[in-house]
C-alpha positions as CSV (number, residue, x, y, z in Angstrom):
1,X,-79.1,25.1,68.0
2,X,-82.0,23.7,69.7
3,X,-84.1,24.6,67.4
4,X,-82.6,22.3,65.1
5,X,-82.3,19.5,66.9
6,X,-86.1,20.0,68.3
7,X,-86.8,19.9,64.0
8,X,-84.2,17.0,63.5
9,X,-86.1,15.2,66.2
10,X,-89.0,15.5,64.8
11,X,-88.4,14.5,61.5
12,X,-86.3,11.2,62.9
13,X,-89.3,10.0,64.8
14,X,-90.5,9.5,61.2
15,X,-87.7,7.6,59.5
16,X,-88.2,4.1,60.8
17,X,-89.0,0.8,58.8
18,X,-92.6,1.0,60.5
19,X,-93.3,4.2,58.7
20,X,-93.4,3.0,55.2
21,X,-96.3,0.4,55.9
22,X,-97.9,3.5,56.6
23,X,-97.7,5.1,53.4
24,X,-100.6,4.7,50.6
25,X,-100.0,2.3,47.9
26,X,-98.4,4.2,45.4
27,X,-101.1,3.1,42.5
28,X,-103.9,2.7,44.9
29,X,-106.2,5.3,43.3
30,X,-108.7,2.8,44.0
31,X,-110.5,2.8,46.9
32,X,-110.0,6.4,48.0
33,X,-110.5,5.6,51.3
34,X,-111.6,9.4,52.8
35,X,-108.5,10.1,54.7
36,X,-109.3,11.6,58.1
37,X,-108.8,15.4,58.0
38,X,-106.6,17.3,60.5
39,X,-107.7,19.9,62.7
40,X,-105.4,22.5,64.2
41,X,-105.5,25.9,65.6
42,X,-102.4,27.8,65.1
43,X,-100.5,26.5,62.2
44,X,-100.3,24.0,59.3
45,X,-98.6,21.8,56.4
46,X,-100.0,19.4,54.0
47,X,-97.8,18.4,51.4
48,X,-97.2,14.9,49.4
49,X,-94.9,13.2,52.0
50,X,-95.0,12.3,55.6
51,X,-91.8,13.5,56.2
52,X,-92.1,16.6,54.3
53,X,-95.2,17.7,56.6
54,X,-93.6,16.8,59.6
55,X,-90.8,18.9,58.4
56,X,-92.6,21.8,57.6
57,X,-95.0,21.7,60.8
58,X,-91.8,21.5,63.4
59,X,-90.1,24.5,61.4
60,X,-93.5,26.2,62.4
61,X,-93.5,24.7,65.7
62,X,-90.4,26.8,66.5
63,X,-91.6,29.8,65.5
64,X,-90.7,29.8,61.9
65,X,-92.8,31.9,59.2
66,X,-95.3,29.8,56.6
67,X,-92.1,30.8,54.3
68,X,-89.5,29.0,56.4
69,X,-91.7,25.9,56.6
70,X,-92.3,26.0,52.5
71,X,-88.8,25.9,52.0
72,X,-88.2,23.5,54.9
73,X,-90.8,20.5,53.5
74,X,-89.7,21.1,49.6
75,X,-86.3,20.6,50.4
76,X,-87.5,17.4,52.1
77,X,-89.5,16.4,49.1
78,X,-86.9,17.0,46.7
79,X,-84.8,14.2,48.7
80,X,-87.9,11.8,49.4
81,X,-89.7,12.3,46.6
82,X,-87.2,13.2,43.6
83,X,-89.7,11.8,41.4
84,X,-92.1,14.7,41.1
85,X,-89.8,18.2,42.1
86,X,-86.3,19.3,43.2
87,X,-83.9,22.2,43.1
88,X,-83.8,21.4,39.6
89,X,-87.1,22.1,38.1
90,X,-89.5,25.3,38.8
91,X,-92.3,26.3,40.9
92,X,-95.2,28.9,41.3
93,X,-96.6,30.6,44.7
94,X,-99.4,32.3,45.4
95,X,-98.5,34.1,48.6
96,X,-101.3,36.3,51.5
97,X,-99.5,38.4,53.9
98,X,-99.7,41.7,55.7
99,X,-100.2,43.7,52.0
100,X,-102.4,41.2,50.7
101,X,-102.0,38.4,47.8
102,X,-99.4,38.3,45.1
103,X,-97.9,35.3,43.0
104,X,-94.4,34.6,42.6
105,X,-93.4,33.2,38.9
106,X,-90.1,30.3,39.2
107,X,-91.1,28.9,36.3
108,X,-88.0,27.5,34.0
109,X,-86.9,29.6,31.1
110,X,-86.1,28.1,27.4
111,X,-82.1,28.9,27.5
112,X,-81.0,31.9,24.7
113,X,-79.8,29.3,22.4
114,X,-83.4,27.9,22.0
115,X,-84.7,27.2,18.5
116,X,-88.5,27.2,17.5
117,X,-87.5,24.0,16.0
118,X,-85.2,22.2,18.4
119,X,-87.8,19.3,19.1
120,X,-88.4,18.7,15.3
121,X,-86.6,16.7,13.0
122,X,-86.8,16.3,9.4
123,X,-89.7,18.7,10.3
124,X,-91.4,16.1,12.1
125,X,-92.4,15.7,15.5
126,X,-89.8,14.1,18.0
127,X,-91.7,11.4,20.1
128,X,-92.0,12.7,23.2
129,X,-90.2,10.8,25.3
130,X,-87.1,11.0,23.0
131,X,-87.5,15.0,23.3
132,X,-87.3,14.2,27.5
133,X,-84.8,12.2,27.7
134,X,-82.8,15.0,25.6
135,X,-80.5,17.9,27.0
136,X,-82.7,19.9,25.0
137,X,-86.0,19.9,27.2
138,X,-84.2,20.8,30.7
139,X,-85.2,24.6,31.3
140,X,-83.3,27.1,33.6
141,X,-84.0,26.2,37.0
142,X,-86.3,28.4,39.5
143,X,-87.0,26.5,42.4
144,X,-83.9,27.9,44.3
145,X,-84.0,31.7,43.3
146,X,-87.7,31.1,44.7
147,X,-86.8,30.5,48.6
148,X,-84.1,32.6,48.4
149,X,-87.2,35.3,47.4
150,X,-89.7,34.2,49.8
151,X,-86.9,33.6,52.8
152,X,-86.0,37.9,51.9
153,X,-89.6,38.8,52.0
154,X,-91.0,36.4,54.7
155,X,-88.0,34.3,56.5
156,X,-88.0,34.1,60.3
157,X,-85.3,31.7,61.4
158,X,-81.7,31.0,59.6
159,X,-81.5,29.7,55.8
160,X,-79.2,27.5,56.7
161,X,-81.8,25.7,59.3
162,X,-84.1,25.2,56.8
163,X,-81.6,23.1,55.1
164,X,-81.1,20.6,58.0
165,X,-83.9,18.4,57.7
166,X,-83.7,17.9,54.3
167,X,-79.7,17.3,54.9
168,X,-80.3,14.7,57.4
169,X,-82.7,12.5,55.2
170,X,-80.3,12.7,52.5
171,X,-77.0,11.7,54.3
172,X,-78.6,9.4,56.7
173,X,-81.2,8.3,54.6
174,X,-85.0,7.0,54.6
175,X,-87.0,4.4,53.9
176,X,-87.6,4.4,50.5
177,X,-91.8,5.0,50.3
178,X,-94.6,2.8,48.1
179,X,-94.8,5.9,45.9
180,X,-91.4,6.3,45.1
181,X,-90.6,2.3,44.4
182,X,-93.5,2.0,42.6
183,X,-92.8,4.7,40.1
184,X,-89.2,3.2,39.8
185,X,-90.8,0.0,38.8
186,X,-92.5,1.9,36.1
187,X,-90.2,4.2,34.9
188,X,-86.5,2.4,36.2
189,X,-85.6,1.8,32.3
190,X,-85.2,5.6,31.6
191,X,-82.0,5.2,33.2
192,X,-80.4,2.1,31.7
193,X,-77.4,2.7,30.7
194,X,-76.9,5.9,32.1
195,X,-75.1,7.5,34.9
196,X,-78.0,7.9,37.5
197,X,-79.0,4.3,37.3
198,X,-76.3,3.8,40.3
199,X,-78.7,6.1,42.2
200,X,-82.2,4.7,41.0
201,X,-81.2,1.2,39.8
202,X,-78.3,0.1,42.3
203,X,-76.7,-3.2,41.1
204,X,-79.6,-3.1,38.0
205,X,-82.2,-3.1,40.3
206,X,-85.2,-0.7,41.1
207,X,-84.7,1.0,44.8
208,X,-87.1,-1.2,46.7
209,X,-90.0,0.1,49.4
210,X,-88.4,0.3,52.6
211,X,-85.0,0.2,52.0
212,X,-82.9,2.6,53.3
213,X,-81.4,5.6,50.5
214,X,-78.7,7.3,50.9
215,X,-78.0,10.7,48.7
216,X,-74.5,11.8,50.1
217,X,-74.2,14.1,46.5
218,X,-77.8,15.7,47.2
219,X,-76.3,16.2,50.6
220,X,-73.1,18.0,49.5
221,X,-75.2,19.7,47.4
222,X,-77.7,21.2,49.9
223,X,-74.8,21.6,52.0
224,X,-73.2,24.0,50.1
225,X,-76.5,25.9,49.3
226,X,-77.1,26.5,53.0
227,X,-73.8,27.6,53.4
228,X,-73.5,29.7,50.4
229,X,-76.5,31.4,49.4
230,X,-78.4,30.8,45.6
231,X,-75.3,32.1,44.0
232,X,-74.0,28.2,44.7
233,X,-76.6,26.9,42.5
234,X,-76.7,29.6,39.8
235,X,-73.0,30.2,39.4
236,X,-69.4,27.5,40.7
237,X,-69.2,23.9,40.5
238,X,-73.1,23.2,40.5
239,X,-74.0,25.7,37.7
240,X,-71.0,23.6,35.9
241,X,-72.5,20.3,36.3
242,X,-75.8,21.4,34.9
243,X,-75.0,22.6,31.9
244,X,-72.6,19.2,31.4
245,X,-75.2,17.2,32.3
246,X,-77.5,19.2,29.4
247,X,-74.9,18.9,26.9
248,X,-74.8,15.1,27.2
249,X,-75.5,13.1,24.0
250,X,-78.3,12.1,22.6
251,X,-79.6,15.4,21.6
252,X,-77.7,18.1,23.6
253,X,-79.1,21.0,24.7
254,X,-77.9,24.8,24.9
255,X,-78.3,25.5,28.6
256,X,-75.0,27.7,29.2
257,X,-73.4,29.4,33.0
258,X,-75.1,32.5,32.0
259,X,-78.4,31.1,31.3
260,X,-78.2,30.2,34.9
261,X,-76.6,33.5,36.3
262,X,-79.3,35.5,34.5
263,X,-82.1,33.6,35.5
264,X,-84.9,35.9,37.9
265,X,-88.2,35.0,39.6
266,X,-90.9,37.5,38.6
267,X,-93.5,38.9,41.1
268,X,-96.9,38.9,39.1
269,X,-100.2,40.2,40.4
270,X,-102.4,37.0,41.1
271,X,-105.6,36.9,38.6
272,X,-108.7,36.6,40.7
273,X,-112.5,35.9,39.8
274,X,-115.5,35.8,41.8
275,X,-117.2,32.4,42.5
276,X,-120.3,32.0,44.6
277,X,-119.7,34.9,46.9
278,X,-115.8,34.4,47.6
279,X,-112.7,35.8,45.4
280,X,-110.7,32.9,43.8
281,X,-106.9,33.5,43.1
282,X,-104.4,31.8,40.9
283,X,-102.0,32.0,39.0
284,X,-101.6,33.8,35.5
285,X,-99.5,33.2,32.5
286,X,-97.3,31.1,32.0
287,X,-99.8,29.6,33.8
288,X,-102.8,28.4,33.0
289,X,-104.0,27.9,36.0
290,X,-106.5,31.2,37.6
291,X,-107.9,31.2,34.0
292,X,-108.8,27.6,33.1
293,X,-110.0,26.7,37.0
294,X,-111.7,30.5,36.6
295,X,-113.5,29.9,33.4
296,X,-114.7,26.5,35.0
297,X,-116.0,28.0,38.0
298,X,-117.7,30.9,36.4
299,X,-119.6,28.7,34.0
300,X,-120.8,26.5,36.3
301,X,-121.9,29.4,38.4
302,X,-124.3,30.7,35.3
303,X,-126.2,27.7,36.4
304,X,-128.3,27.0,39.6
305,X,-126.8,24.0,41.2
306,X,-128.0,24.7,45.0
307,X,-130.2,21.8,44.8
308,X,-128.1,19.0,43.6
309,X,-126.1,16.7,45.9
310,X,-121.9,16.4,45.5
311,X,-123.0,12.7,43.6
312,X,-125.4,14.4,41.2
313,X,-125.0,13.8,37.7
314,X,-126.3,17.1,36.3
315,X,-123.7,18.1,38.9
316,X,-120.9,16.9,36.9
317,X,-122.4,17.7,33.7
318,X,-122.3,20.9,34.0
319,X,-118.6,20.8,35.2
320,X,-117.5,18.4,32.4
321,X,-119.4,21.3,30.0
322,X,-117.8,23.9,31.5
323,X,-114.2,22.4,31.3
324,X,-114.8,21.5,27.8
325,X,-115.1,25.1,27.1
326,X,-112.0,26.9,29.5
327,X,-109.9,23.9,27.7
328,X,-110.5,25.3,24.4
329,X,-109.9,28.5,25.4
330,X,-106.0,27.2,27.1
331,X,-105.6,25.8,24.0
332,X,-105.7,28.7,22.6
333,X,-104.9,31.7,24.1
334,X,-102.4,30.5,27.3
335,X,-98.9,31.3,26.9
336,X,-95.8,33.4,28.2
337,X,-97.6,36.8,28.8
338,X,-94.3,38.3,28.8
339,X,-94.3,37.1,25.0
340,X,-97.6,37.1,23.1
341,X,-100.6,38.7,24.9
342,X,-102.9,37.0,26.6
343,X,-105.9,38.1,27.1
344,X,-106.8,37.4,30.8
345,X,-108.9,39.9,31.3
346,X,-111.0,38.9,28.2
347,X,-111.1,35.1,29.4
348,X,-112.8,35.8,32.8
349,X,-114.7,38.3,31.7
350,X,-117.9,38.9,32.9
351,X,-120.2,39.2,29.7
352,X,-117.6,36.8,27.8
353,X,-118.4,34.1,30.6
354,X,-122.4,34.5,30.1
355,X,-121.7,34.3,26.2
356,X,-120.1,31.0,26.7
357,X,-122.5,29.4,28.8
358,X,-125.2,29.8,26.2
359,X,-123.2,27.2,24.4
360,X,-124.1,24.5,27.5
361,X,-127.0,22.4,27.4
362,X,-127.8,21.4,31.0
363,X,-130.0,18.5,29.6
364,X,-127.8,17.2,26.9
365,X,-123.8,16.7,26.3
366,X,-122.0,18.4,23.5
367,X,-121.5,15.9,20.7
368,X,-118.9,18.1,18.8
369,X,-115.3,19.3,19.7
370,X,-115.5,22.9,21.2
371,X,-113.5,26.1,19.5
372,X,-112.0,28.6,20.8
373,X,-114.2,31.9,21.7
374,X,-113.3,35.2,20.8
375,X,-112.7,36.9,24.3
376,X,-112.7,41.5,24.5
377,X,-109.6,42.4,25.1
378,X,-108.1,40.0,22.7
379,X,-104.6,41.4,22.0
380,X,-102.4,40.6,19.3
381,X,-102.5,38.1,16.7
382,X,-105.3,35.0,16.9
383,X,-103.2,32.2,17.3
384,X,-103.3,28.2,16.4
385,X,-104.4,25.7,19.1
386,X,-101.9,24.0,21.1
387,X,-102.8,20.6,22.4
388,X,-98.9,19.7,23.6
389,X,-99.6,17.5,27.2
390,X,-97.9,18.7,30.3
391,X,-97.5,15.3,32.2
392,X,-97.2,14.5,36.0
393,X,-93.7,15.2,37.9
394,X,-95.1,17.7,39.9
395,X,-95.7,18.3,44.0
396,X,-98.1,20.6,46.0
397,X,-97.8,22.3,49.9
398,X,-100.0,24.4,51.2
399,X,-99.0,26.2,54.7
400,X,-100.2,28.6,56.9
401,X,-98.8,30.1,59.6
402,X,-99.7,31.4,63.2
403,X,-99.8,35.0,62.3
404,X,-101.8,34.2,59.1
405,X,-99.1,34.0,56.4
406,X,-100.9,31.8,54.1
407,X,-98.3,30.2,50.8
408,X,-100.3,27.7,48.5
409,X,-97.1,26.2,45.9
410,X,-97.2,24.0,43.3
411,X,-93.7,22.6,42.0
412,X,-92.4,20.7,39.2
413,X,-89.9,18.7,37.2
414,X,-92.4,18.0,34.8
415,X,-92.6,14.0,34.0
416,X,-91.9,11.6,36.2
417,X,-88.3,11.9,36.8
418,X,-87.8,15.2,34.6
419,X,-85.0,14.7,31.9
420,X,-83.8,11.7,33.7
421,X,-80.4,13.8,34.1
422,X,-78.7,14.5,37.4
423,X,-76.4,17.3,38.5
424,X,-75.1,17.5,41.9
425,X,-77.3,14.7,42.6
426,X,-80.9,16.3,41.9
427,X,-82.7,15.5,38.9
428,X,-83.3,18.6,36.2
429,X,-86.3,19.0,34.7
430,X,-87.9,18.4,31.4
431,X,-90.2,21.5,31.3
432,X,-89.1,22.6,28.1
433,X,-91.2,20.0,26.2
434,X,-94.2,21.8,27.7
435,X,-93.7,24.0,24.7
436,X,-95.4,23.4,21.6
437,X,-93.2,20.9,19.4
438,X,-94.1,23.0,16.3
439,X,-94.3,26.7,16.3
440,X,-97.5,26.7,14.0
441,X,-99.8,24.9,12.3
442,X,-99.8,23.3,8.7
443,X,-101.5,27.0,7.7
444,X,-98.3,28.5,8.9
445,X,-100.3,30.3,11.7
446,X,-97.9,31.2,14.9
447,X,-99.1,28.5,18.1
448,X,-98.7,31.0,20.7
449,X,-96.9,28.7,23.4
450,X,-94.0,28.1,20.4
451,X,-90.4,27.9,21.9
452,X,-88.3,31.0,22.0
453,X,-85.4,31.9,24.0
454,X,-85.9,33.0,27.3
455,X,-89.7,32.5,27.3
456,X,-91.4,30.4,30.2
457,X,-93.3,27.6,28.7
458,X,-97.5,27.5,29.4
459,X,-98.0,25.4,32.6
460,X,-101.1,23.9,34.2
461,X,-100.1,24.7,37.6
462,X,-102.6,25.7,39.9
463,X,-101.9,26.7,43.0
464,X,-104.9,28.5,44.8
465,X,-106.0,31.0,47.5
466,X,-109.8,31.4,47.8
467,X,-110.4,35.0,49.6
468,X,-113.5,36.2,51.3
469,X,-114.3,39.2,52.9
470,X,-110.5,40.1,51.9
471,X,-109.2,36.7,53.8
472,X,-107.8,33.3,53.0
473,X,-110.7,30.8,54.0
474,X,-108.7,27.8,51.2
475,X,-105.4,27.0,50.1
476,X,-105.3,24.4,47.4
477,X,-103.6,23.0,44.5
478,X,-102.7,19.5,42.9
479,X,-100.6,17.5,41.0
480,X,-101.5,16.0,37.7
481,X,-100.6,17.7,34.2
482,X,-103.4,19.0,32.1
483,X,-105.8,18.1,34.2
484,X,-104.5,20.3,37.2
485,X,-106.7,22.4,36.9
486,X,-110.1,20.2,36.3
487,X,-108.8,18.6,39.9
488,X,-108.7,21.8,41.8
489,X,-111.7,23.7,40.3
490,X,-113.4,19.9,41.8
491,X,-112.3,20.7,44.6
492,X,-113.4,24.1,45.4
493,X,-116.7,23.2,44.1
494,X,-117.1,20.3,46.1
495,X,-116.0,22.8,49.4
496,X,-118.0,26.0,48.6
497,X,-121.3,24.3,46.8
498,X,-121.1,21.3,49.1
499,X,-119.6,22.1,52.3
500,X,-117.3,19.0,51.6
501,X,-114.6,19.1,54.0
502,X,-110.9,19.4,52.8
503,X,-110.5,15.5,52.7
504,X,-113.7,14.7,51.5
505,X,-113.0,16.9,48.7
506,X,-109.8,15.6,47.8
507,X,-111.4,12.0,47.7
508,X,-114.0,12.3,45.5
509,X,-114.0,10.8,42.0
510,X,-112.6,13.1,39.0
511,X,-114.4,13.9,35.9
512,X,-112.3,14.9,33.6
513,X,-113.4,17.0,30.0
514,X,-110.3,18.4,28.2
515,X,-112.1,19.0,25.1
516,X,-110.9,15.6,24.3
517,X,-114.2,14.0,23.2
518,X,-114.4,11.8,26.0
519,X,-115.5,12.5,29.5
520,X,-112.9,10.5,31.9
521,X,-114.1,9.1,34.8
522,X,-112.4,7.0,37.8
523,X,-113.6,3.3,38.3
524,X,-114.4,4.5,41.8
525,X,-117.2,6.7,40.5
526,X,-120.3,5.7,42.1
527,X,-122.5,3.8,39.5
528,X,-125.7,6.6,39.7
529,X,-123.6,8.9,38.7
530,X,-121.4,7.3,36.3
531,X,-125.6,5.9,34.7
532,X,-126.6,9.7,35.2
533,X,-123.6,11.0,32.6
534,X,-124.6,8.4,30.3
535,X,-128.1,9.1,30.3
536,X,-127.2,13.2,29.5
537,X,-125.2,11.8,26.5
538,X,-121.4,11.6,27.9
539,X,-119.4,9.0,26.0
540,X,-117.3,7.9,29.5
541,X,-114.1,6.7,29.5
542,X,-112.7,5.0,33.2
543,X,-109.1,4.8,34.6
544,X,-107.2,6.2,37.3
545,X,-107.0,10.4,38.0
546,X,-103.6,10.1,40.3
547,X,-104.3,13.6,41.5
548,X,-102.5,14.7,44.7
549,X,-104.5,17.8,46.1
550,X,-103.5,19.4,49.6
551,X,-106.3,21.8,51.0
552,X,-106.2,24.0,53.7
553,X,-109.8,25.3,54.7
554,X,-109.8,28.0,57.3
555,X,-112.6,28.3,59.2
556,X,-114.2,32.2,61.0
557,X,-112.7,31.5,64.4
558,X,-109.1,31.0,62.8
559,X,-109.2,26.9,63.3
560,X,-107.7,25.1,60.0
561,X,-108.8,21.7,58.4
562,X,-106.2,20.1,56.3
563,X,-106.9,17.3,54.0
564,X,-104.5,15.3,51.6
565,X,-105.8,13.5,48.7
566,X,-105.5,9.7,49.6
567,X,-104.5,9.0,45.6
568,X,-100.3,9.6,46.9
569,X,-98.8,9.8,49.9
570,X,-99.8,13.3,51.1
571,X,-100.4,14.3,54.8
572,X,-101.7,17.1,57.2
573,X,-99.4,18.1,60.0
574,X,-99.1,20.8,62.5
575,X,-101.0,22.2,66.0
C-alpha cells in the first residue's frame, strides 16, 4: 500500500493546470529546440508523455523491474495519449536480461474470416481512410497478452499496482495536453456522428488543452483487467464489446470471441548486425524494422564517413542513398515470416550489403527509382512490391532498470486514432490496413504482405538495442510510419559516428529517402546542408518529420543519458 500511494503521489504532482504550459506544442516541429538530456545513475524512463515517465520512473523508484515500469507508463499513455496506442492495438519489445536479448511479437493478427480482398471493391482500391474507418481494418489486439508476458518473465511488484496510476488519471482525470488537442483539431471529424464523439467531441466540440478528461469507462475497464488477469480482455464482457464495435456498419468486419481467445504473443530471436564496432538489434518480421535500419547502417558503413561533421552533406547523402536502397528491398521482401519466407539472413548479409553499395555514388544522387536486389538465401517465390503506407498512431518507451533489465517498446494503433472505434472505452486499432490492399499486382504476381487470416501485417516498428562487448550501451525507437526506421537508423548514426548525445540526436533534422523519388527534408535543416544535397543532385522536398524518438545511452561506468525528441511531448525521468 505505500508503495502505491508513494506512485500515486508522484504521478499527482504532475496533473495540475500549470503542467500543460509545459508541454511542446503539439505541431511545433519547428524549432527543435535541443531538449536538455537527463542524467541518472540507477534507473530510467523516456517515453512520449510527462506523466507516463513519471509513472514509469516511480514504479522503478519502488523497486519495480524495467517490466513493471513498461507496463506502468503504457497504461498511462493509453489514457493520456489515446491518440497514438492503447490496450487495443499491438506492440513489439526488444527485451536484455540475465540470458541475454530476445524480442517479443504483440503484433495484431488479420481475424480467420479475413479475405485477400476485403479492402477492394469492384476490384478497386478502397480509399484509405474509408478502409480505417471500417470494422474491417481492426486486428486482434496484443498489447495486453504482452504485459501479461513480460510481468511472468520479469514482474517485481503486483499487476494490479501497475494498474493504479493509469486508473487514477482516467477516473480523476488530466489536463488534456497540446498534443492530444491539437490532433483532435485535426482529426475530431472522424467521429461525427458516431458514438465516441461524446468522448472526443463533448457537446460537438474538440477536447480543449488543459481541460480536465475524465474516462470513467477506460477506468472500469482497467479496473477489471487488474483485478482479473488478460482473460478479462480476451474473453467476458470486454471481448464482447470488441467484436460489436467491429461489426458496426459501414463495412463490418469479422473479428469474432475466438479470434480474441486464441490470440498469442510470439517470442522471436532479435535479428542483429554489426555497425561500426557495436551489435545493433531489432526487430524481425512482421517487422521491418532490424532489416531496413540494418541495411541502412551497413551501407553507410561501406563508406568512410570519420571525417565528416553531423551537418555534412556527403553525410546525408550517403544515408539518403543507402535508405533508398533497404526501402526497396521492404518493399519487397518484408512480410509475416510465419507466412511467406523472408529472407533475413540474405538482406543483411555481408557480401549482399557490399553488392549493394556499389550501386551508391558518393559524389552524385541516383536519378532513377531503385529495384529490388536479389539477396542469398532468398526463399520462396519472388514477390511483387508493396508500397501500402503504415501511418503515425504509434508510441515509444525505453526503460532500464537498476539491475540492468533493459526493454526498448514501440506500440501502436496505427493512424491517428486507429479505427476511430471504442470498446470499453479504448480505441482499437486500424492495423489491418497495413496489409497490402491488393494481394498482387496487375501480372497476377502474389505481394508478399497480402491479407490472410491469421497473419500479422508488415510493420515499421523499430524498437532498438545496440549491444557492445555483449551489453546494452542504447535503447531507442520512434514513432512515425514508414519512416520509423530512416528516424532511428539517424539516430544511431548521429550517436555512434558523432558522439551526439541522446537529445542532440533526437533533435536533428530528418532526411528522409523511401525510394520515393524525392529526398524529404525538415524546414529546420540547416541551409549548408540542405545547398550541399542539392549540389550532389537531391531533388529536396521540405515539411515537417513529427518523429518522437526516446533514447537511452548507457555509458561504461553504468550512468544513463535519456533524451526525448522535442517534435511531441516526450520526456526523461528517473534517478
Amino acid at each position: 500500500m505505500r508503495m502505491l500511494k508513494t506512485v500515486l503521489a508522484a504521478v499527482s504532482l504532475l496533473v495540475s493546470p500549470a503542467m500543460a504550459q509545459t508541454q511542446a506544442d503539439p505541431e511545433a516541429a519547428s524549432g527543435l529546440a535541443y531538449r536538455d538530456q537527463v542524467v541518472t545513475q540507477k534507473h530510467m524512463v523516456v517515453a512520449a508523455n510527462p506523466l507516463a515517465a513519471e509513472a514509469g520512473a516511480a514504479i522503478l523508484a519502488e523497486g519495480g523491474s524495467a517490466a513493471d515500469a513498461m507496463i506502468a507508463t503504457l497504461l498511462v499513455l493509453n489514457v493520456v495519449e489515446p491518440q497514438s496506442s492503447g490496450i487495443g492495438g499491438g506492440a513489439f519489445a526488444l527485451v536484455y536480461g540475465p540470458a541475454g536479448i530476445t524480442s517479443f511479437d504483440a503484433r495484431e493478427t488479420a481475424p480467420m474470416g479475413a479475405t485477400a480482398e476485403m479492402f477492394l471493391d469492384g476490384g478497386e482500391r478502397l480509399p484509405f481512410f474509408t478502409a480505417v474507418a471500417s470494422g474491417r481494418s481492426i486486428g486482434v489486439p496484443g498489447l495486453v497478452r504482452l504485459f501479461e508476458a513480460l510481468h511472468a518473465r520479469h514482474g517485481v511488484l503486483r499487476w494490479t499496482d501497475l494498474f493504479a496510476p493509469a486508473i487514477s488519471l482516467a477516473r480523476d482525470g488530466f489536463p488534456v495536453s497540446p498534443r492530444l488537442a491539437g490532433m483532435l483539431e485535426r482529426f475530431g471529424s472522424r467521429f461525427d456522428g458516431t458514438p465516441e464523439a461524446e468522448v472526443f467531441l463533448p457537446g460537438g466540440v474538440p477536447l480543449a488543452e488543459g481541460m480536465i478528461w475524465r474516462q470513467p469507462e477506460l477506468a472500469e475497464t482497467l479496473e477489471a483487467i487488474a483485478a482479473e488477469g488478460a482473460d478479462a480482455f480476451y474473453a467476458g464482457p470486454l471481448a464482447d464489446a470488441m467484436v460489436a464495435a467491429a461489426a458496426r456498419a459501414p463495412l463490418p468486419g469479422t473479428l469474432s470471441t475466438a479470434d480474441l481467445a486464441d490470440y498469442r504473443v510470439i517470442e522471436r530471436p532479435a535479428v542483429c548486425h554489426p555497425y561500426r564496432g557495436t551489435r545493433v538489434c531489432g526487430m524481425g518480421p512482421p517487422s521491418s524494422g532490424a532489416t531496413t535500419v540494418g541495411q541502412i547502417l551497413m551501407l553507410m558503413d561501406q563508406f568512410e564517413t570519420d571525417g565528416m561533421d553531423l551537418v555534412d552533406p556527403g553525410l546525408w547523402h550517403l544515408f539518403a542513398e543507402a535508405s533508398r536502397l533497404a526501402y526497396a528491398d521492404r518493399g519487397r521482401y518484408l512480410a509475416d515470416a510465419d507466412f511467406v519466407k523472408v529472407p533475413v539472413r540474405g538482406l543483411l548479409d555481408p557480401g549482399y550489403i557490399g553488392q549493394r553499395s556499389r550501386l551508391i555514388d558518393p559524389a552524385a544522387a541516383s536519378t532513377d527509382k531503385a529495384t529490388a536486389g536479389e539477396p542469398p538465401w532468398r526463399e520462396g517465390r519472388l514477390h511483387a512490391p508493396d508500397l501500402q503506407e503504415d501511418l503515425p498512431g504509434t508510441t515509444h518507451v525505453s526503460v532500464v532498470d537498476a539491475d540492468g533489465l533493459a526493454i526498448s517498446l514501440t506500440a501502436s494503433i496505427e493512424t491517428a486514432f486507429g479505427s476511430g472505434r471504442m470498446a470499453g472505452g479504448f480505441l482499437l486499432n486500424n492495423q489491418l490496413t497495413d496489409f497490402s490492399f491488393r494481394p498482387s499486382n496487375a501480372e497476377g504476381q502474389p505481394i508478399a504482405n497480402r491479407v490472410e487470416p491469421g497473419k500479422r501485417p508488415r510493420s515499421s516498428m523499430s524498437p532498438t538495442i545496440v549491444l557492445q562487448d555483449g551489453k546494452p550501451v542504447i535503447l531507442t525507437g520512434s514513432p512515425g510510419g514508414s519512416r520509423i526506421p530512416e528516424y532511428v537508423a539517424q539516430s544511431i548514426v548521429a550517436i555512434l559516428g558523432h558522439d551526439a548525445d541522446p537529445s542532440t540526436a533526437a533533435a536533428f533534422p530528418h532526411v528522409s529517402q523511401r525510394n520515393r523519388g524525392t529526398v524529404v527534408i525538415e524546414p529546420e535543416m540547416p541551409d549548408s546542408l540542405r545547398q550541399g544535397l542539392i549540389a550532389f543532385g537531391h531533388e529536396l522536398e521540405e515539411k515537417p518529420l513529427t518523429s518522437g524518438i526516446g533514447t537511452i545511452l548507457v555509458a561504461p561506468d553504468g550512468t544513463l543519458r535519456g533524451g526525448a525528441d522535442p517534435r511531441r511531448e516526450g520526456r526523461a525521468a528517473g534517478q
